[in-house]
N, C-alpha and C positions, 0 to 999 in steps of 0.2 A: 906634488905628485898627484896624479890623474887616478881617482877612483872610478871604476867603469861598473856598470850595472851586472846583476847576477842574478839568474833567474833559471830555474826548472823545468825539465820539458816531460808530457809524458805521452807516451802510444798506447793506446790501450787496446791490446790485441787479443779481442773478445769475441764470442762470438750471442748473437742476439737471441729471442724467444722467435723465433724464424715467423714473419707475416705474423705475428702479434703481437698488436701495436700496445696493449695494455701490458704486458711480461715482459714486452724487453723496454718499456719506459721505466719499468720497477728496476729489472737489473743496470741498464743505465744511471740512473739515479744511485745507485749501491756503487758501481765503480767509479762516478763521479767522486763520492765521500770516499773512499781510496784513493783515490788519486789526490784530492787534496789531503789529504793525512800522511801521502807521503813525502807533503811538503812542496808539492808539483807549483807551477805558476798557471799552466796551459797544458789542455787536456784533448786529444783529440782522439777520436772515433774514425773508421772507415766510411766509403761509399756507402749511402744508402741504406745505415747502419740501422737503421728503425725505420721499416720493421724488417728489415733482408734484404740485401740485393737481387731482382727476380732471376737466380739462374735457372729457371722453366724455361724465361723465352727461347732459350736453346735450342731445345727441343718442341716439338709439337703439340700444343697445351690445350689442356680444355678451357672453356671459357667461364666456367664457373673460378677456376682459380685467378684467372685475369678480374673477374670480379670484388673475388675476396682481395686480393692485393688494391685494390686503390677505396677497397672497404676500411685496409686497416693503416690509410694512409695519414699524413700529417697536416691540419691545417696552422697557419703561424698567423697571426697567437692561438692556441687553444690551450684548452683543460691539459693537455700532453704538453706543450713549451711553457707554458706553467708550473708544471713538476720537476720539468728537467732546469728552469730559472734558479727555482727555490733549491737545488741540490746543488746548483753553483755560489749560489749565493751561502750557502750555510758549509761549503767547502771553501768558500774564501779562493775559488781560482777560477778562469777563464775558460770557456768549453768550445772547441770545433766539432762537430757531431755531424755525418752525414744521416738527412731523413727523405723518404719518402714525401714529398711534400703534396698534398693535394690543392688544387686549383680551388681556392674562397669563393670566386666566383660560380665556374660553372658545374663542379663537383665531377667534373668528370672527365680531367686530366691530372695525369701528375707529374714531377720536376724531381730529377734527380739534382736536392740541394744539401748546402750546406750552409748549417746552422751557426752562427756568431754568438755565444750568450758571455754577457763579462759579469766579473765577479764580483757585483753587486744584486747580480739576478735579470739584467735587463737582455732585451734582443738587442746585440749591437747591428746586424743584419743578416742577409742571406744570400747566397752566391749558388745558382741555376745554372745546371750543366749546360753547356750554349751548344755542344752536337752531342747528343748520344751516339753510341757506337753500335754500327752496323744494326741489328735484330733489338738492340736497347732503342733503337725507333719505335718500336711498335709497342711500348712498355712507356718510354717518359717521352714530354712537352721537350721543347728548345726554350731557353734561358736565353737572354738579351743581354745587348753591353753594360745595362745600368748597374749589373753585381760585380764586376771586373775594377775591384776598388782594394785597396789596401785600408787597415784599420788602426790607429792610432791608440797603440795601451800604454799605462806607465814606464811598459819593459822594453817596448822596440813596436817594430811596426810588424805586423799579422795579414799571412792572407794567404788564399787554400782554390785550390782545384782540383778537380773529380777525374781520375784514370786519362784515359787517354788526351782528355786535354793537354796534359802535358807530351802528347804529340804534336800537336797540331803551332806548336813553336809561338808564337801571336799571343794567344793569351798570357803566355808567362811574361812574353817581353812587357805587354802593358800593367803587368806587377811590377816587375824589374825597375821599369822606368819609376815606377812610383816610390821607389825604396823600399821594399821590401823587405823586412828582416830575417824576419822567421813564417815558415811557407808551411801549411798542412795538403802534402801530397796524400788524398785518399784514395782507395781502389779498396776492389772486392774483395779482394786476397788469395785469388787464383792462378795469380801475373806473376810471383815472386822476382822470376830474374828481370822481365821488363820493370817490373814498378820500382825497384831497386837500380836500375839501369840508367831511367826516366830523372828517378828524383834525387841518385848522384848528380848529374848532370845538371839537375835546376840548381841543386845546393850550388855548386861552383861556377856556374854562369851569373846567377843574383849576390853571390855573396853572401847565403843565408843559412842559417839552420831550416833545415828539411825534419818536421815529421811526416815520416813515408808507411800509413798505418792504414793496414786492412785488415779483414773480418776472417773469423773461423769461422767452417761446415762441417760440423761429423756430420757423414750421409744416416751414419745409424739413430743419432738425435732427433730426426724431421720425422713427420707426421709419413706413413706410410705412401702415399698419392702423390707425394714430393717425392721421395727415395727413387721412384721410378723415374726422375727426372733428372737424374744430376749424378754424371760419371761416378764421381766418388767426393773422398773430402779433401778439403783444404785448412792451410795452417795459417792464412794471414802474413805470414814474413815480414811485419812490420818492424821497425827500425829509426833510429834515430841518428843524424847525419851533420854535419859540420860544416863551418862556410870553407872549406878546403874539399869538399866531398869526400870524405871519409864517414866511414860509419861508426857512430861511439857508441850505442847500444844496439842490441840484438845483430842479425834478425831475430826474432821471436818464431818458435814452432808448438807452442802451445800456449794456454790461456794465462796472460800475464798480463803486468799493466809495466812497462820498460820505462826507466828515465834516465835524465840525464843531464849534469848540470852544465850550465853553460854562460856565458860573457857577451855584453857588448865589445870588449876589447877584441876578440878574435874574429868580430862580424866587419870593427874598424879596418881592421889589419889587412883582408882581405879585400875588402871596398877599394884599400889605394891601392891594390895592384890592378885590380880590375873592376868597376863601377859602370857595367853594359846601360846604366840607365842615367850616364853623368860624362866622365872623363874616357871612359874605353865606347864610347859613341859618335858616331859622325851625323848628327842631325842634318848637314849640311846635302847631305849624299841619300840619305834613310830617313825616313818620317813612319811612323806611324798612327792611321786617322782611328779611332775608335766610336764607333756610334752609342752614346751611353743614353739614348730617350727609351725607355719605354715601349714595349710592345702596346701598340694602343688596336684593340679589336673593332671598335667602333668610334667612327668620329662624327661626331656632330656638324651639320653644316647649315641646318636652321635651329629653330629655336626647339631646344631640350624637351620642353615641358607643353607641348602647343597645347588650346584650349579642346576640348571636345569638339566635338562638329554634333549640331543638333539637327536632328528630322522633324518635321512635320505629319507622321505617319495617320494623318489622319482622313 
């Protein structure tokens, strides 16, 4: 008799310390130990969940706040993916967490990514939104194909995209292809019936378990200068979904952490009838090419390090 694997899923549909990136690493960290104490395997977080998703850019913003958001952004590794390690690590589970990521380099862009941390505390990696959406241009960088990777855990195989990517068709298929198990569909938490729409859809195309989890707003929570920026609030509607596209837990309409137990055998079950990345594929007909190198900003084409050039100023 075939024993299959059994693992926990959880959405935590939270909402952050809004563009503070020191309060909402702390409450982070506190639902992380939640989540693992409720016996979760894998933990995931919203879009851009630290330090907020900018719903400003919406509207017409001043520039001091465009300032403060990539003030209170994320570099990976730092002092912040250090706290949020050791709170996987001491929950004994796996974290997907959308952060604002700031650019190591030139400090002065940032990537709507998402975080990989497994449950020994390490960075397994990071996945950079490859197009922002509309006016999220003028707010995050473009991500490259080198994060469009699936992840290898004890429990099945991991791997997550940011809102509307899961439009754009292409990225999911080069998950799909990869095997895919279980998929962290993030978004803001504004989208309810598309990102519910979206991430049934990926569930039963890949075969997979879908966490489909985004972020709370009370508009009456935000710092006053914010309030005037943002219709009103939202609930997150995050949710957790089946490799049949069904949804087993939630939606969620207020601040919870949802779970949900769940099997290899039903992600199998599903794979033979349909496997988009294996036997329901015609490579023969359809190829898919993916550019996975690196954004490379400067290339070298002499030598790196040339010697000074000396003067005679005499």
């Amino acid at each position: 008799m075939t024993t299959y694997g059994q693992f926990r899923l959880a959405a935590i549909n939270a909402a952050p310390v809004y563009f503070d990136r020191e309060a909402s690493t702390e409450k982070a960290c506190r639902l992380i130990l939640e989540a693992g104490a409720s016996g979760a395997t894998l933990a995931a977080f919203g879009e851009t969940w630290l330090p907020g998703y900018p719903f400003h850019i919406w509207r017409e913003v001043p520039t001091a706040l465009r300032v403060e958001y990539i003030a209170n952004a994320v570099e990976i590794p730092s002092p912040t993916t250090d706290r949020l390690c050791a709170a996987a690590r001491q929950a004994n589970i796996d974290v997907v967490i959308g952060v604002v990521e700031l650019d190591a380099q030139t400090h002065g862009t940032v990537y709507c990514t998402l975080l990989f941390i497994g449950s020994d505390g390490s960075i397994l990696g990071r996945h950079r939104k490859i197009k922002p959406t509309f006016v999220e241009r003028t707010a995050w960088g473009e991500g490259d194909g080198s994060s469009l990777i699936v992840y290898e855990r004890p429990y099945g195989k991991i791997s997550g995209l940011c809102c509307w990517e899961h439009n754009m068709v292409l990225p999911g298929y080069a998950l799909m292809a990869q095997g895919t198990q279980i998929h962290i569909a993030a978004w803001p938490g504004w989208e309810s019936t598309r990102h519910l729409l979206l991430s049934r859809a990926f569930a039963s195309q890949a075969a997979a378990y879908v966490i489909d989890v985004g972020a709370i707003v009370n508009r009456d929570d935000l710092r006053e200068d914010y309030q005037a920026l943002i219709a009103g609030s939202y609930w997150g509607g995050s949710c957790i979904i089946n490799p049949e596209g069904e949804v087993i837990a939630g939606p969620a309409k207020s601040e919870t952490i949802l779970v949900a137990d769940c099997s290899t055998e039903q992600i199998f079950s599903s794979k033979v009838l349909c496997d988009v990345g294996g036997h329901y594929s015609r490579p023969d007909i359809f190829q898919l090419h993916v550019n996975r190198k690196p954004y490379q900003r400067i290339v070298e084409t002499n030598n790196p390090h040339p010697a000074p050039i000396e003067f005679d100023y005499r």
